[in-house]
MARKEZA-562048 format. One record per residue (C-alpha): residue in one letter; chain; residue number from 1; x, y, z. Coordinates in Angstrom, 2 decimals, decimal comma. Layout:
% MARKEZA-562048
<rec><res>A</res><chain>A</chain><n>NUM</n><east>X</east><north>Y</north><up>Z</up></rec>
...
***
This chain:
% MARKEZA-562048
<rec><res>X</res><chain>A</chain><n>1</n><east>140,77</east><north>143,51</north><up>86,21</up></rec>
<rec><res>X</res><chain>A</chain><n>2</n><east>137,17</east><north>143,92</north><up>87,79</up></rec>
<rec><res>X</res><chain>A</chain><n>3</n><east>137,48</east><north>145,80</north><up>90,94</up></rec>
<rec><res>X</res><chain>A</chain><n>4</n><east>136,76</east><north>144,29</north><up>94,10</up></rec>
<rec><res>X</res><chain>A</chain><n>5</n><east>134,22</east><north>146,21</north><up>95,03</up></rec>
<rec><res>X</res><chain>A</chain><n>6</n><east>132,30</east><north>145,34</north><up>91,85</up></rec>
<rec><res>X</res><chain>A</chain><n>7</n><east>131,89</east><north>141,51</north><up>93,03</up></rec>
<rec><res>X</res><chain>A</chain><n>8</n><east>128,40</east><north>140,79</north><up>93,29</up></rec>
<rec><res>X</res><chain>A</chain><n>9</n><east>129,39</east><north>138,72</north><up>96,20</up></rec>
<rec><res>X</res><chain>A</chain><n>10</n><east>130,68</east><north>141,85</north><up>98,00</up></rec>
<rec><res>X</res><chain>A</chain><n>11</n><east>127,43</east><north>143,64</north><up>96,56</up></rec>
<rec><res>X</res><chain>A</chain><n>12</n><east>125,02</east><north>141,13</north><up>98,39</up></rec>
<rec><res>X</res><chain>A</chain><n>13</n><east>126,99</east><north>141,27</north><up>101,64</up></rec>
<rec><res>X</res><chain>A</chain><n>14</n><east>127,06</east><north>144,71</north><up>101,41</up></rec>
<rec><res>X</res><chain>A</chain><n>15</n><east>123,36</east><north>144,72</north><up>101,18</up></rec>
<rec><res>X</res><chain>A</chain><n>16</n><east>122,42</east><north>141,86</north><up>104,09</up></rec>
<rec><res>X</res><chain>A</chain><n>17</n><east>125,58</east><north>141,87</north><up>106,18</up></rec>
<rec><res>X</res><chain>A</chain><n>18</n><east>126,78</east><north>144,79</north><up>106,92</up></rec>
<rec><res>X</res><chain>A</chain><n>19</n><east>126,54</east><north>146,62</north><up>110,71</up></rec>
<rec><res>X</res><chain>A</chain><n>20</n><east>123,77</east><north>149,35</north><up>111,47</up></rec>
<rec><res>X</res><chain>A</chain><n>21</n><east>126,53</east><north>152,21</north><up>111,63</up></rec>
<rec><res>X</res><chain>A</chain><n>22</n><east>124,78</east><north>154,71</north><up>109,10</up></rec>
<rec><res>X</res><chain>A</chain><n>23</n><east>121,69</east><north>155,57</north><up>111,11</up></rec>
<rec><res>X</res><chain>A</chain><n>24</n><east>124,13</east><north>156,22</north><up>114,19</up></rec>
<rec><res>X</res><chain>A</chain><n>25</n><east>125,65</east><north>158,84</north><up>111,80</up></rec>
<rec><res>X</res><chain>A</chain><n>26</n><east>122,73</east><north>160,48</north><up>110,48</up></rec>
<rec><res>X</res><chain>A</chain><n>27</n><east>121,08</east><north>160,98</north><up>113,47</up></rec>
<rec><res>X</res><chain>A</chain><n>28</n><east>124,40</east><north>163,04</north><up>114,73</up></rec>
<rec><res>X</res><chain>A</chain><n>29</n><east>123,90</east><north>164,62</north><up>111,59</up></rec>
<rec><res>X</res><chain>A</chain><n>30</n><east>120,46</east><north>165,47</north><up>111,93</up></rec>
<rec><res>X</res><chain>A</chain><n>31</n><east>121,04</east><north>166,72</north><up>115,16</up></rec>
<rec><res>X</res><chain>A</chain><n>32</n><east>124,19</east><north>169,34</north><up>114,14</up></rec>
<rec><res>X</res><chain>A</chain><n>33</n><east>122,23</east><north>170,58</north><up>111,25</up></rec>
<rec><res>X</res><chain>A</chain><n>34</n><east>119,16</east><north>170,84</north><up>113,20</up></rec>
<rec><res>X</res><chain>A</chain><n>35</n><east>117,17</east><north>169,47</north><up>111,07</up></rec>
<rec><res>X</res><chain>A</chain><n>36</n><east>113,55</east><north>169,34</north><up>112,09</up></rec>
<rec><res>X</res><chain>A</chain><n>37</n><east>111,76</east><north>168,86</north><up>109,10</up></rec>
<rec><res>X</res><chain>A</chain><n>38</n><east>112,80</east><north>167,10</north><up>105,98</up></rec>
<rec><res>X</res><chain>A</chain><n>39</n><east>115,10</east><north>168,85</north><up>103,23</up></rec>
<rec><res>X</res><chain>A</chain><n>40</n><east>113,85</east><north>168,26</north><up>99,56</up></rec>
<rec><res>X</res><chain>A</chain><n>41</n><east>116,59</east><north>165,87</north><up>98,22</up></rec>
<rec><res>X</res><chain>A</chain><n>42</n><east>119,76</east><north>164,64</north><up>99,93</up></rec>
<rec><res>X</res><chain>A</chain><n>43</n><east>122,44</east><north>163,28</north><up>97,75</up></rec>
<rec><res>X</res><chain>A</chain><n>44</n><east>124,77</east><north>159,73</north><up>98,82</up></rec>
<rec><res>X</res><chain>A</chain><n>45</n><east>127,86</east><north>159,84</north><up>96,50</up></rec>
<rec><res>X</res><chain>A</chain><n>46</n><east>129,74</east><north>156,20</north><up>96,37</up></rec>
<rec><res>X</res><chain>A</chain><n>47</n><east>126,49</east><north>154,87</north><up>98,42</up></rec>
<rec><res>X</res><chain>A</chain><n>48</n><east>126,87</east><north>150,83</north><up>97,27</up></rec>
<rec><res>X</res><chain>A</chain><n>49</n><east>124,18</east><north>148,80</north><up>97,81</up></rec>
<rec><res>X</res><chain>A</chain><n>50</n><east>122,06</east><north>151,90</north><up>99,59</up></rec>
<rec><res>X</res><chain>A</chain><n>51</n><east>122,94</east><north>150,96</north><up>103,31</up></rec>
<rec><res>X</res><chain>A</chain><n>52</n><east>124,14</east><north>155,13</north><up>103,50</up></rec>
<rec><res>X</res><chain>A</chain><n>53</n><east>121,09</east><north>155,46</north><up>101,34</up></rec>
<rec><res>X</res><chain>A</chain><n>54</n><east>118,41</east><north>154,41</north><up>103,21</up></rec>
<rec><res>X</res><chain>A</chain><n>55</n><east>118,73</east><north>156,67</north><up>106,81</up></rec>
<rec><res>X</res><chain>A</chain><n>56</n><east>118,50</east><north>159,86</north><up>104,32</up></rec>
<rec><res>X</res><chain>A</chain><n>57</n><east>114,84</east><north>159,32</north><up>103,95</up></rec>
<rec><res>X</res><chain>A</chain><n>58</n><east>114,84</east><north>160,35</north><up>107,35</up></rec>
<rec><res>X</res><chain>A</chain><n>59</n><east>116,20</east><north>163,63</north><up>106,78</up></rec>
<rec><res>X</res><chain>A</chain><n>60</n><east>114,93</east><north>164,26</north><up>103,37</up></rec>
<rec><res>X</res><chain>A</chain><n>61</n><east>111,90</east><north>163,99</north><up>100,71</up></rec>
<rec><res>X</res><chain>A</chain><n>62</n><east>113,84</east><north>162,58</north><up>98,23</up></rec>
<rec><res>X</res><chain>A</chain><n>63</n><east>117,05</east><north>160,52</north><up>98,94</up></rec>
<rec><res>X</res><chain>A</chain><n>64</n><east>119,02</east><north>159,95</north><up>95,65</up></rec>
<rec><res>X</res><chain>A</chain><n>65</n><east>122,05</east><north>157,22</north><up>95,88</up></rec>
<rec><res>X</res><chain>A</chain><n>66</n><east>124,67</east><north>157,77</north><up>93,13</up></rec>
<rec><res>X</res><chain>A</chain><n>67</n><east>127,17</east><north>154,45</north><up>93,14</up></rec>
<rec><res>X</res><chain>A</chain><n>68</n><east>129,72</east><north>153,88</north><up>89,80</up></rec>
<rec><res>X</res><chain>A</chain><n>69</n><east>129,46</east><north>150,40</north><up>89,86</up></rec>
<rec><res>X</res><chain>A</chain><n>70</n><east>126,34</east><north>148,70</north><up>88,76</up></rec>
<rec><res>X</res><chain>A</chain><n>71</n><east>126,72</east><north>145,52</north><up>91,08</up></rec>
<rec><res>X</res><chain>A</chain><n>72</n><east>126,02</east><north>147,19</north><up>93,53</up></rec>
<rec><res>X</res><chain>A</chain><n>73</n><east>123,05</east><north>148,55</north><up>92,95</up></rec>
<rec><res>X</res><chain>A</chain><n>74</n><east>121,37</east><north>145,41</north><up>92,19</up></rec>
<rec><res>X</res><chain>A</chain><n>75</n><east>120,28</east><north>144,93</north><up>95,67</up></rec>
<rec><res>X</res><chain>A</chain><n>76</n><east>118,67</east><north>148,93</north><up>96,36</up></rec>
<rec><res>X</res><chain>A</chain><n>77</n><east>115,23</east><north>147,39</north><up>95,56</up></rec>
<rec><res>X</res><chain>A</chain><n>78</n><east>115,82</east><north>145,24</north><up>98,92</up></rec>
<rec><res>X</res><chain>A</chain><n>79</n><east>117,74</east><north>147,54</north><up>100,93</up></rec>
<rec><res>X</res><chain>A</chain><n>80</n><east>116,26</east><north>150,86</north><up>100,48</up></rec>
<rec><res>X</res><chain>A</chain><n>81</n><east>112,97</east><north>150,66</north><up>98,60</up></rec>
<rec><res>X</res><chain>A</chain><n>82</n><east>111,92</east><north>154,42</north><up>99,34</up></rec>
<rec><res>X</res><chain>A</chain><n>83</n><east>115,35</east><north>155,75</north><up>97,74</up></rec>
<rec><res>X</res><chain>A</chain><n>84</n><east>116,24</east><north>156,25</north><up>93,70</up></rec>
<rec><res>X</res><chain>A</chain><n>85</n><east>119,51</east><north>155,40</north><up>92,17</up></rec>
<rec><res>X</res><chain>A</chain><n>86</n><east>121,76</east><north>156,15</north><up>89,42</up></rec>
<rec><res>X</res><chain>A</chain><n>87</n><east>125,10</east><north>155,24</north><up>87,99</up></rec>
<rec><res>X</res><chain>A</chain><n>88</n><east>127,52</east><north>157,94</north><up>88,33</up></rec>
<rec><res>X</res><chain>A</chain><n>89</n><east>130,84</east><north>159,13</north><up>89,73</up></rec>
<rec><res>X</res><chain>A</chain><n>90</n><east>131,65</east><north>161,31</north><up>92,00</up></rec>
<rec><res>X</res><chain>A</chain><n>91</n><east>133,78</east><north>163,57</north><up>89,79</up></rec>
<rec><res>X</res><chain>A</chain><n>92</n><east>130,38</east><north>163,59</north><up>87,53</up></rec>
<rec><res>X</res><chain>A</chain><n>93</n><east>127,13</east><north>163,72</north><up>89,02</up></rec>
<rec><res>X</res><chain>A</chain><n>94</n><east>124,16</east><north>162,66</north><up>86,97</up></rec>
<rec><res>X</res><chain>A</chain><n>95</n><east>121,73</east><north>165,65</north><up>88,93</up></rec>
<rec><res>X</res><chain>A</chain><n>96</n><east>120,70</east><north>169,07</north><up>87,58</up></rec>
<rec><res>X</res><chain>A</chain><n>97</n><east>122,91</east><north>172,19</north><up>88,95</up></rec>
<rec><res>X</res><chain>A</chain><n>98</n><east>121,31</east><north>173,47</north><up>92,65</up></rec>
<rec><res>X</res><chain>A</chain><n>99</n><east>118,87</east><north>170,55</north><up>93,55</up></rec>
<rec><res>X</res><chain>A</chain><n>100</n><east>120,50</east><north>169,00</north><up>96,21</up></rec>
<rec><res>X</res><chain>A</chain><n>101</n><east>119,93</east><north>170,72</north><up>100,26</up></rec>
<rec><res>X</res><chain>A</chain><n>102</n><east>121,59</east><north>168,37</north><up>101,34</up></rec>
<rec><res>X</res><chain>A</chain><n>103</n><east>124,93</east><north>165,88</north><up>100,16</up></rec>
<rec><res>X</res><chain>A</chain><n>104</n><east>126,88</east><north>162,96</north><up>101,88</up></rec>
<rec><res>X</res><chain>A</chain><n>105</n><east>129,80</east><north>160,91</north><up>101,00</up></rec>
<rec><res>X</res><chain>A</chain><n>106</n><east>130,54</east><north>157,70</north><up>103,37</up></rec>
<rec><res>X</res><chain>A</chain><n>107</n><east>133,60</east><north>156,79</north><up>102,86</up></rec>
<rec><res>X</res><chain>A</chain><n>108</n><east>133,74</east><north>156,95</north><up>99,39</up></rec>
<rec><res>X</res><chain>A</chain><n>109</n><east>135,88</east><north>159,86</north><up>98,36</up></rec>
<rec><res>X</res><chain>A</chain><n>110</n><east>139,26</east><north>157,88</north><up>99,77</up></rec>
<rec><res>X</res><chain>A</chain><n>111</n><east>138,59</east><north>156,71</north><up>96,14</up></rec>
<rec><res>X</res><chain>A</chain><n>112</n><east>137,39</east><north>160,16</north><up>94,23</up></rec>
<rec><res>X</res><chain>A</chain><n>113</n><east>139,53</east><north>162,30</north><up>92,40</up></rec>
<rec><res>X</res><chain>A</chain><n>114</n><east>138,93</east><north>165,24</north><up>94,83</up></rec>
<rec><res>X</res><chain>A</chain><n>115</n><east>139,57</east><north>168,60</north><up>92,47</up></rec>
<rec><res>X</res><chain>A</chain><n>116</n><east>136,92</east><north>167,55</north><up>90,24</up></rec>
<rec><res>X</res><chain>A</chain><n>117</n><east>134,20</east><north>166,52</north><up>92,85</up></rec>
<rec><res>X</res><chain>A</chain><n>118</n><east>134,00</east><north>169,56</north><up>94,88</up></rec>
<rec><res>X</res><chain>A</chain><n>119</n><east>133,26</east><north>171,73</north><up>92,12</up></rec>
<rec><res>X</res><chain>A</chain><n>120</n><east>130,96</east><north>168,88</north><up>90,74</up></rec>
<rec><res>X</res><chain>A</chain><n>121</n><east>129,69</east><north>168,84</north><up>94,36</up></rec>
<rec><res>X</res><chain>A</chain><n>122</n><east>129,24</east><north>172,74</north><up>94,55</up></rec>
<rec><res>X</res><chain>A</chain><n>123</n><east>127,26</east><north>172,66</north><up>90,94</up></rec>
<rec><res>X</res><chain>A</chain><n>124</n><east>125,08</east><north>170,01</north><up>92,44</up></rec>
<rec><res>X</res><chain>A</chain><n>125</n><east>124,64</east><north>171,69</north><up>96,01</up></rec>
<rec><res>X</res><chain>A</chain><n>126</n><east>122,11</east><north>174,75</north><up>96,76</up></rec>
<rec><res>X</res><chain>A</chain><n>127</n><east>123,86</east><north>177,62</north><up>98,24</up></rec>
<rec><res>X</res><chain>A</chain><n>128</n><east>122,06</east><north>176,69</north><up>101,41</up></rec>
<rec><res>X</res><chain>A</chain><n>129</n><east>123,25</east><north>173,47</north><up>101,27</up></rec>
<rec><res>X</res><chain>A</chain><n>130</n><east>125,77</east><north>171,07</north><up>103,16</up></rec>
<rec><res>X</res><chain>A</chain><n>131</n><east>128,47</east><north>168,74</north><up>102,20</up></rec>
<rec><res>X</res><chain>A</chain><n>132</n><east>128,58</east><north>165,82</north><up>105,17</up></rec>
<rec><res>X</res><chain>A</chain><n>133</n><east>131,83</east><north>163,77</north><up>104,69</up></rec>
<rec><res>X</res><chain>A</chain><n>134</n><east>131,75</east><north>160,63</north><up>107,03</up></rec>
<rec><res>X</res><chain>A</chain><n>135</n><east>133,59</east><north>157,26</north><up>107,61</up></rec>
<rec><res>X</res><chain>A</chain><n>136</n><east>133,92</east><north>155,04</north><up>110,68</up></rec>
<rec><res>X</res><chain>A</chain><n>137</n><east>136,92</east><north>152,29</north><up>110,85</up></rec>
<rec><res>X</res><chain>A</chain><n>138</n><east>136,33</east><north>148,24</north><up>111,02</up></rec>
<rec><res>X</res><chain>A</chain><n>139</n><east>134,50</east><north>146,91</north><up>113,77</up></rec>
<rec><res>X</res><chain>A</chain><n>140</n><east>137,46</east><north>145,06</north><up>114,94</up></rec>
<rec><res>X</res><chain>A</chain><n>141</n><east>137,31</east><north>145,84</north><up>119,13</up></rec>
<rec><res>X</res><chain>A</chain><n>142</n><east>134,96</east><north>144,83</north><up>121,92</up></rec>
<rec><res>X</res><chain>A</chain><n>143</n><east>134,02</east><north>146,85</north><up>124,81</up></rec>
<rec><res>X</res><chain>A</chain><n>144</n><east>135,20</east><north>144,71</north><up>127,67</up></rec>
<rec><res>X</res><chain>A</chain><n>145</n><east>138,01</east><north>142,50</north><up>126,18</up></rec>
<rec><res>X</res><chain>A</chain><n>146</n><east>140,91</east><north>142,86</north><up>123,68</up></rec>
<rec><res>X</res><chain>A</chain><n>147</n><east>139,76</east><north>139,26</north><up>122,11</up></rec>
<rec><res>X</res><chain>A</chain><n>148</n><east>138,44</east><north>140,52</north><up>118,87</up></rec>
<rec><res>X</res><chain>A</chain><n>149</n><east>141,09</east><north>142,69</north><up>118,47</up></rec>
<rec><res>X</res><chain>A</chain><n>150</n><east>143,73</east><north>140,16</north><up>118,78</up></rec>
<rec><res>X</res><chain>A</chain><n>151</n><east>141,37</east><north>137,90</north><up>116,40</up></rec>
<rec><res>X</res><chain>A</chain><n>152</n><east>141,55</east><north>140,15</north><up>113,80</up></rec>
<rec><res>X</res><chain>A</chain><n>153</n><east>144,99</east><north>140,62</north><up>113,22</up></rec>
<rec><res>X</res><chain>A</chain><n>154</n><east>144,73</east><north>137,08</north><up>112,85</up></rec>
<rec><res>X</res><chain>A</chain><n>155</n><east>142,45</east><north>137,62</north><up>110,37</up></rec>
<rec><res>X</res><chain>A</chain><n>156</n><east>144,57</east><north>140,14</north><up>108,33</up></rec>
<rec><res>X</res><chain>A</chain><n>157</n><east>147,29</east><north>138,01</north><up>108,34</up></rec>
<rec><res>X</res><chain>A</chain><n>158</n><east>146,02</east><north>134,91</north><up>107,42</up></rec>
<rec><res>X</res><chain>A</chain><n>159</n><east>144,01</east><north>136,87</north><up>104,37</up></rec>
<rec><res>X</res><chain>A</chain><n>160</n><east>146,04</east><north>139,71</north><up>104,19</up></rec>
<rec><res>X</res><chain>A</chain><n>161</n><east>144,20</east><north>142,99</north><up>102,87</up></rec>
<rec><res>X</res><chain>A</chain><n>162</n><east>144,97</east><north>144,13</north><up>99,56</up></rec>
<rec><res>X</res><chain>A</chain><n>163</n><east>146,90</east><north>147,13</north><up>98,77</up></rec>
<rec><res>X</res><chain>A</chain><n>164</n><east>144,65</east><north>150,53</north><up>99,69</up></rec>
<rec><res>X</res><chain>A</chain><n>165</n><east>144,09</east><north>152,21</north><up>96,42</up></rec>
<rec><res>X</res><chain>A</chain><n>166</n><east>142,47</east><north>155,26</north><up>98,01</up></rec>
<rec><res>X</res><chain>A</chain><n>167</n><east>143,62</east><north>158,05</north><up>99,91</up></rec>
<rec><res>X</res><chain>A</chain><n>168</n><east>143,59</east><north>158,84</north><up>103,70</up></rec>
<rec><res>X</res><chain>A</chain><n>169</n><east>141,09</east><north>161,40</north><up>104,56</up></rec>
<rec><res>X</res><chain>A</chain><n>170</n><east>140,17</east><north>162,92</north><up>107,96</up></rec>
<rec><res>X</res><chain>A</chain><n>171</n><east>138,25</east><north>166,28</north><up>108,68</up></rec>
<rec><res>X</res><chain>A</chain><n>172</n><east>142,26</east><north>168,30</north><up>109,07</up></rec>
<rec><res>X</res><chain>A</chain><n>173</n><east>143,07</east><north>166,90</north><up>105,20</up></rec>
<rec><res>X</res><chain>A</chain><n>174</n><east>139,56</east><north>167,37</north><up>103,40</up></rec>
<rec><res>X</res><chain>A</chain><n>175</n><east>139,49</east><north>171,02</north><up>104,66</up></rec>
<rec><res>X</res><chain>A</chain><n>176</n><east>142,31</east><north>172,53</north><up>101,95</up></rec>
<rec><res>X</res><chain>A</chain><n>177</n><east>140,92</east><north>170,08</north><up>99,14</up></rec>
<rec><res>X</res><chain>A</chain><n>178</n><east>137,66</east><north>171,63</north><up>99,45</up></rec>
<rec><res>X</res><chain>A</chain><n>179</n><east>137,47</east><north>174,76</north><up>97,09</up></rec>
<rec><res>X</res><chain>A</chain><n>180</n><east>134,43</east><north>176,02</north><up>96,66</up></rec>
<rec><res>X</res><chain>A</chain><n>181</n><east>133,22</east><north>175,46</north><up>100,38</up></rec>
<rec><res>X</res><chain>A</chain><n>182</n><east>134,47</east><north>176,21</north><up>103,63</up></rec>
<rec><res>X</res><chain>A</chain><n>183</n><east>134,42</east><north>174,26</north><up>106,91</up></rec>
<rec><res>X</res><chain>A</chain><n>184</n><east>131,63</east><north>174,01</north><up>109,27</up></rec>
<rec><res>X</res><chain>A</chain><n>185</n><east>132,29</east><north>171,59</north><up>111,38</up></rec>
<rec><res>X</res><chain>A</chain><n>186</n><east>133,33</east><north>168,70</north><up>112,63</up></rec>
<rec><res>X</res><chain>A</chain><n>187</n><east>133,53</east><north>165,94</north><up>115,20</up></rec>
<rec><res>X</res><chain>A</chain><n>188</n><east>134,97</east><north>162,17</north><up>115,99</up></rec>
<rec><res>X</res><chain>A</chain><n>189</n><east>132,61</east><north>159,78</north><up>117,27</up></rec>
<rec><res>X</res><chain>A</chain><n>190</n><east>132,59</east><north>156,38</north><up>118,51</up></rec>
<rec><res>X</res><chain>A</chain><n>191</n><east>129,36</east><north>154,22</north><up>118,32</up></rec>
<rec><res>X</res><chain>A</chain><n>192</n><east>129,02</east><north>150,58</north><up>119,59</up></rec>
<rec><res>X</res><chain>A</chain><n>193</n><east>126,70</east><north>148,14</north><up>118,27</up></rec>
<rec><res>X</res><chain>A</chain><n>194</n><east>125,56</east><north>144,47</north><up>119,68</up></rec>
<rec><res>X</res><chain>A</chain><n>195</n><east>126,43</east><north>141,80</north><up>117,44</up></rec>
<rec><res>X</res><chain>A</chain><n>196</n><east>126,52</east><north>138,32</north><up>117,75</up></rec>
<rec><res>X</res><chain>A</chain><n>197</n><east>128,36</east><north>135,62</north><up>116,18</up></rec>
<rec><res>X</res><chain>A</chain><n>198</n><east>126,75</east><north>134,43</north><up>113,33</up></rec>
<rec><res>X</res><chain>A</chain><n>199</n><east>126,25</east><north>137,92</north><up>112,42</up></rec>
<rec><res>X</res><chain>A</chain><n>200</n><east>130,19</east><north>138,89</north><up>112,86</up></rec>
<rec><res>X</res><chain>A</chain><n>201</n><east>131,19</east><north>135,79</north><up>110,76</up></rec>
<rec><res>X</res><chain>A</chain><n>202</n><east>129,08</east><north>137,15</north><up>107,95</up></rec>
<rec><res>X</res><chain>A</chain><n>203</n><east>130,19</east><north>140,84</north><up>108,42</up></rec>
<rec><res>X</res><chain>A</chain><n>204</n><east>133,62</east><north>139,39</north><up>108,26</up></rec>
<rec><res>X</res><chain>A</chain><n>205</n><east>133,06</east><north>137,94</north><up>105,12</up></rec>
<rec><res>X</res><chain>A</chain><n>206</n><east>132,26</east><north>141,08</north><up>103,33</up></rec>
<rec><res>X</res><chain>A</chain><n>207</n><east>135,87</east><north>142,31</north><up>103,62</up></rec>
<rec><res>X</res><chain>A</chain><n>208</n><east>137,90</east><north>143,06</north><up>101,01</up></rec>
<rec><res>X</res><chain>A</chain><n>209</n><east>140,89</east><north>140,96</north><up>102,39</up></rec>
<rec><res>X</res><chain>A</chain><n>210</n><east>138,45</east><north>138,07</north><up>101,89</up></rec>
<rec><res>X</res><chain>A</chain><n>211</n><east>137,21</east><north>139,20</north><up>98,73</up></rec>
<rec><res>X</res><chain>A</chain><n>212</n><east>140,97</east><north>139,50</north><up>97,94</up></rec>
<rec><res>X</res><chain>A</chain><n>213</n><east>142,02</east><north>135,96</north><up>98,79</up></rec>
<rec><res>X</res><chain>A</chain><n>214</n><east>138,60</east><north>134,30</north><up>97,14</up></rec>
<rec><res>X</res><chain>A</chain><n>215</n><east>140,18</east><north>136,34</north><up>93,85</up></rec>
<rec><res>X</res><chain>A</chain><n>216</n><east>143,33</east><north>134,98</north><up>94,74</up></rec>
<rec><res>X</res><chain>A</chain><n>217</n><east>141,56</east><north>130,95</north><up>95,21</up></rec>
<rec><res>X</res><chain>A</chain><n>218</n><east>141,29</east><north>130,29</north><up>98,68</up></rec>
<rec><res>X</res><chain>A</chain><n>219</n><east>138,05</east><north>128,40</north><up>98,43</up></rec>
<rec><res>X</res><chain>A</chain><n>220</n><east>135,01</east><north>130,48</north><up>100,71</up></rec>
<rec><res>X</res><chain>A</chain><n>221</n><east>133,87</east><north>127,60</north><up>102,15</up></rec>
<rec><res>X</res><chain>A</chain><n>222</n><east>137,17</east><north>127,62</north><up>104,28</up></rec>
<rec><res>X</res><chain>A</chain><n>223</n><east>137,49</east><north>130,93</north><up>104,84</up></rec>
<rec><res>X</res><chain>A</chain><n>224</n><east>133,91</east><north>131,08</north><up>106,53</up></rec>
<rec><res>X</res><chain>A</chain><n>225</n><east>134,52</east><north>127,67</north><up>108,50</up></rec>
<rec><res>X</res><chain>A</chain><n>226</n><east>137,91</east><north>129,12</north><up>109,86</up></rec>
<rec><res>X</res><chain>A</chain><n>227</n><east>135,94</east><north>132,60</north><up>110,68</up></rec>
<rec><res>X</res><chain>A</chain><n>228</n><east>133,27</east><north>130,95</north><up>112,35</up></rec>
<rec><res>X</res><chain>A</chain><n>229</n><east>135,52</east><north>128,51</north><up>114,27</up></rec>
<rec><res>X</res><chain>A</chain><n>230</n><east>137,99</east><north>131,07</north><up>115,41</up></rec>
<rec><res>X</res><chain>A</chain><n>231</n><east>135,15</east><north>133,74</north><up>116,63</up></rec>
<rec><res>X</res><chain>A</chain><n>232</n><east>133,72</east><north>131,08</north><up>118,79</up></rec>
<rec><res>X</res><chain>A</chain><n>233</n><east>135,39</east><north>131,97</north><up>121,55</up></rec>
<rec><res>X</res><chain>A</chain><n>234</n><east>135,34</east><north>135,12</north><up>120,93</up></rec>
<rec><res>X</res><chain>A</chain><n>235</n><east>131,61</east><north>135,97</north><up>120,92</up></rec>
<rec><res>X</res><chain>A</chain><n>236</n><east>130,87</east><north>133,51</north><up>123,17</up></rec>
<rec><res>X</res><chain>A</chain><n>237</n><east>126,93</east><north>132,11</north><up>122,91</up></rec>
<rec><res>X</res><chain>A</chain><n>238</n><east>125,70</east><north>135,79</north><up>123,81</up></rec>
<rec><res>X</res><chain>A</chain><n>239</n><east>125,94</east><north>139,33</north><up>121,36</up></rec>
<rec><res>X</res><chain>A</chain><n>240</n><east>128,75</east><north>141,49</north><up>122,45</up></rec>
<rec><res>X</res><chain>A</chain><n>241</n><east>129,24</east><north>145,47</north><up>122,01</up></rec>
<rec><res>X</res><chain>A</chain><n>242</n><east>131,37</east><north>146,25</north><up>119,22</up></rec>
<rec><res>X</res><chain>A</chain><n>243</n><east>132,81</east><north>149,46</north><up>118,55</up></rec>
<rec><res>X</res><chain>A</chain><n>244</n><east>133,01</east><north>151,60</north><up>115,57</up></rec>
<rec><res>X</res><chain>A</chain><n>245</n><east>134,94</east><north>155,04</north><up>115,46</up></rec>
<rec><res>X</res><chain>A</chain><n>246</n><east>135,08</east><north>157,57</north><up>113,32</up></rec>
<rec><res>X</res><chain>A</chain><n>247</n><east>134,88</east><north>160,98</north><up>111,84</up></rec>
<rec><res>X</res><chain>A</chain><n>248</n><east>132,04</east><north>163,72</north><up>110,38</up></rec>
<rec><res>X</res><chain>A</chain><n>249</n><east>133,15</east><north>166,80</north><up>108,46</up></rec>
<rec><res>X</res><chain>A</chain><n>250</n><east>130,77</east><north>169,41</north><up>107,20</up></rec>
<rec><res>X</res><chain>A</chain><n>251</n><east>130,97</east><north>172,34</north><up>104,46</up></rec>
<rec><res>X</res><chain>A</chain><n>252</n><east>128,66</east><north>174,79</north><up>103,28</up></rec>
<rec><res>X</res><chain>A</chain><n>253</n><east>129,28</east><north>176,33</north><up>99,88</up></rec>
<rec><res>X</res><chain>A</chain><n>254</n><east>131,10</east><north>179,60</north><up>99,57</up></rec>
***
């Protein structure tokens, strides 16, 4: 069976409805790394439809987003024009040995098969390079109120999530996987980002418990019209903070 992830539904909400969390991150990374003047090339591994892409031109020359399913990168023309793309895998990356100063994964190596990318990831990396390893959880919590919260489990179990075919990662449980580099860092951060309804409705919708039940045959239509109806009172007729934790772990190469 397809995977989820290679719906080119999912692929064009990745690419238009998604939150603004990825800048947030690079800019903490910029800052740790103290980067004041673009790097040659930065590497995304697992970067979709180039939302994790795009911020790297920020930091780098050349920003090079390597995603394994096509889908996906049907919409990196729209998203992030001044980036390049390839098919590829983690555990196999399509770029010559040293020419990345810089690498990232967001959230994608939950799904990677970890001994072969970090030697695939040390081939790829300069020795003066760095490994950033990021993620940040669902938007699921206001500031000021526990509404959304209490909305989304509503969510989850009305269209429960599928089953989590990745593993758990944090900064304490990458740091013995990752032979061929050693630790440098790392830090748990919480960003919050003004949304409004018709945007959360939409961000909803990209979820793979959604994506799940449409597989399944609950008919879109309804799922949107019961998201939009039951965030009404939620959001309210004005954009509200949402927040968005998560983590940052570096490496540099032995």
């Amino acid at each position: 069976m397809e995977p989820l992830f290679a719906s080119p539904t999912l692929a064009a909400g990745y690419a238009r409805s998604r939150p603004a969390v990825h800048p947030r991150v690079l800019r903490r990374v910029r800052g740790h790394l103290g980067i004041s003047e673009r790097v040659d090339c930065a590497v995304d591994i697992g970067c979709g439809a180039g939302l994790s892409t795009r911020p790297l031109t920020e930091l780098a020359r050349t920003a090079l987003g390597i995603e394994p399913l096509e889908p996906m990168l049907g919409w990196t023309r729209e998203v992030a024009p001044d980036s390049h793309f390839a098919v590829g895998r983690a555990e196999e990356i399509p770029v010559r040995d040293g020419a990345a100063d810089l690498m990232t994964a967001a959230g994608s190596l939950n799904y990677a098969d970890l001994n072969r990318f970090f030697p695939e990831a040390r081939r790829v990396l300069g020795s003066s390079g760095t490994l950033v390893v990021y993620d940040f959880s669902q938007g699921r919590r206001l500031v000021d109120s526990p509404a959304l919260e209490e909305w989304f489990d509503r969510f989850v179990k009305r269209y429960p999530a599928p089953p989590f075919s990745g593993r758990p990662l944090t900064p304490d449980a990458l740091a013995p996987l990752a032979h061929g580099f050693r630790p440098a860092g790392s830090e748990w951060y919480e960003e919050t980002l003004l949304l409004d309804h018709s945007f959360y409705v939409d961000y909803a919708m990209t979820e793979t418990n959604v994506a799940s039940a449409v597989r399944a045959g609950v008919d879109e239509d309804e799922i949107r019209g019961w998201c939009r109806e039951t965030l009404a009172p939620v959001f309210g007729t004005t954009p509200r903070h949402v927040v968005f934790t998560g983590y940052i772990a570096y490496f540099s190469p032995l």
